[in-house]
N, C-alpha and C positions, 0 to 999 in steps of 0.2 A: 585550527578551526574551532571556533569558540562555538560549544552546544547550547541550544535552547535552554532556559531556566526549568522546565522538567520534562524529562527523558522519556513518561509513560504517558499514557490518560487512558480513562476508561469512559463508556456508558452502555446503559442497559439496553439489552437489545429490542431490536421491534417488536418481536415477539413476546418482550417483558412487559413491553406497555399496554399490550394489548389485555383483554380481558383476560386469558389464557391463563392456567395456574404456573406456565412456567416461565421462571425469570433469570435470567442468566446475564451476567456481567461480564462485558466485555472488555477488551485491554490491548494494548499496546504500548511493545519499548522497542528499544534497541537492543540486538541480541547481545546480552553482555559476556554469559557465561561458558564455555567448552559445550553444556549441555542446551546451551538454548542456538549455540552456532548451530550443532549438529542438527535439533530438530529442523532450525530453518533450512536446510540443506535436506534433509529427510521428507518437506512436506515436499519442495520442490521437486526433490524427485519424485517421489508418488504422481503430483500432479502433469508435469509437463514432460515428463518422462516413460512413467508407466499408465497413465491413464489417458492423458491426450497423444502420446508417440511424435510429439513436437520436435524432440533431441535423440539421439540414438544412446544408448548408453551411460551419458547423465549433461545434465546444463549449466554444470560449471562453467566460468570462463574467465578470462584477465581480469576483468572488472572484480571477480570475487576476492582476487591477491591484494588487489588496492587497498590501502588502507583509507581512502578518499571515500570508498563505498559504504553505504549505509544498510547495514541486515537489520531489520526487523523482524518482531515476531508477534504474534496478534494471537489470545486465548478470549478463550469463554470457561467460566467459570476456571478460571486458572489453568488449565488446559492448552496446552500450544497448539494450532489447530492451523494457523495463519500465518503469512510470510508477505512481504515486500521487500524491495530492495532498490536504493536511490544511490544516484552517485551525479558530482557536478562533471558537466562535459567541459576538457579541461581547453580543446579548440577554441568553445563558445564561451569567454566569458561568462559569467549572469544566468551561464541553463543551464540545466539539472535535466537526466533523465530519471524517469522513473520506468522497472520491471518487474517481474517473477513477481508479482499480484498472485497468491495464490491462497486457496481455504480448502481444505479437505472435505470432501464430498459428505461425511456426515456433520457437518457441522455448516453449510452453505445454510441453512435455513435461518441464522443466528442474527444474520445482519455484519457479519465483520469485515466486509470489504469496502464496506464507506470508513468507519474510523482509519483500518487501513491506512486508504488513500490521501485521507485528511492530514493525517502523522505524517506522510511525506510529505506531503507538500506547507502544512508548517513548518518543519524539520529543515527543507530546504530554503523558505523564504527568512526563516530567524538565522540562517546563514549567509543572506544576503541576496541571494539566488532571485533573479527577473522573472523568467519562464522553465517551467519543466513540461517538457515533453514524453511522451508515451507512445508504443504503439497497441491499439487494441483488438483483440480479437472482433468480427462483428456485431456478437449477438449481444456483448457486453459496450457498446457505442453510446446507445439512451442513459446506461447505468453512468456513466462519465461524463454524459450533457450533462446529468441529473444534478453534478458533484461540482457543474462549473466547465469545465472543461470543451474546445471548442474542436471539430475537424481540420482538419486542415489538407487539402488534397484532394482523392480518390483513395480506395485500396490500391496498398501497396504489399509488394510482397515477404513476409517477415517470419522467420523461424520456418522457412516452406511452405506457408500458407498464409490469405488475406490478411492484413490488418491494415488498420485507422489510425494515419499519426494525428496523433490530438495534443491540443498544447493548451496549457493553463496560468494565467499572471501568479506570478507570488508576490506574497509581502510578507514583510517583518511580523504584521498585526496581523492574527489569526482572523477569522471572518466571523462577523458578527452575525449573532442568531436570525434567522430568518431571511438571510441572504437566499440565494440560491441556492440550491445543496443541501440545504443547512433543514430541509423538511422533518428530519427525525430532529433527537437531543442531541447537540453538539457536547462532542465527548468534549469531559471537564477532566482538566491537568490534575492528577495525583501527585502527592510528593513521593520521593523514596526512590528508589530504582527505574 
């Protein structure tokens, strides 16, 4: 499976742009290294483990053996802080699911769950990928219209509680500024890692 032409991108969070003196740079790649697997695995638990009690124990599962699965890790100011994780559904041709969306509670105020989501869902479509699908918790529903992403359904029931399967087109071509979604600075591709 041939990767996107660059693996990171970053932009400055909402918070940076704002008047505010503080400015924090945001990021995302793919977890490359022993040390950035484990954090992705570390926030996961914290979050959907010990803080929401989604999973008993931990939220590992088959998907995370594959090597088809995609870990990411998403920082502020270099700091690992943020987690996604995509993998193609190998049933469906063409979909992708996207999971474990997740940002450590001190750091939710930064903005890092839109670049996030963004980085999958390029990641997925410069692989060729038609539609990725998610399912959402519900408070987080508007934040995913916001991104593009459309319901599809009623709640259904997911990790033992409601969620929103929502589905979003990919393309090859990243979406251009001012699309939908696209309200903040659309994170610009870094070289490097």
């Amino acid at each position: 499976m041939a990767e996107p032409a660059s693996r990171s991108s970053s932009a400055v969070s909402p918070a940076a742009r704002g008047a505010g003196p503080e400015r924090v740079r945001l990021g995302c790649r793919r977890a490359a290294t022993p040390g950035e697997i484990a954090a992705h695995f570390v926030i996961r638990h914290q979050v959907f483990v010990a803080e929401q009690g989604l999973f008993a124990g931990q939220d590992r599962d088959a998907h995370d053996d594959d090597p088809a699965t995609i870990h990411v890790v998403g920082t502020a100011d270099g700091v690992v802080c943020g987690t996604v994780r995509f993998y193609p559904l190998t049933r469906k041709p063409g979909r992708w699911k996207g999971d474990r969306l997740a940002v450590l509670p001190g750091y939710r105020h930064h903005g890092l769950g839109a670049p996030l989501v963004r980085f999958a869902v390029r990641w997925a479509g410069a692989q060729g990928g038609q539609l990725m699908e998610a399912f959402i918790q519900p408070p987080n529903v508007s934040f995913f219209e916001w991104l593009g992403w459309h319901r599809v359904g009623g709640l259904v029931e997911y990790a033992r509680i409601p969620h929103q399967r929502m589905l979003i087109a990919l393309s090859a071509d990243p979406p251009a500024p001012g699309r939908r979604g696209m309200r903040s600075q659309p994170a610009r591709a870094a070289s490097g890692s």
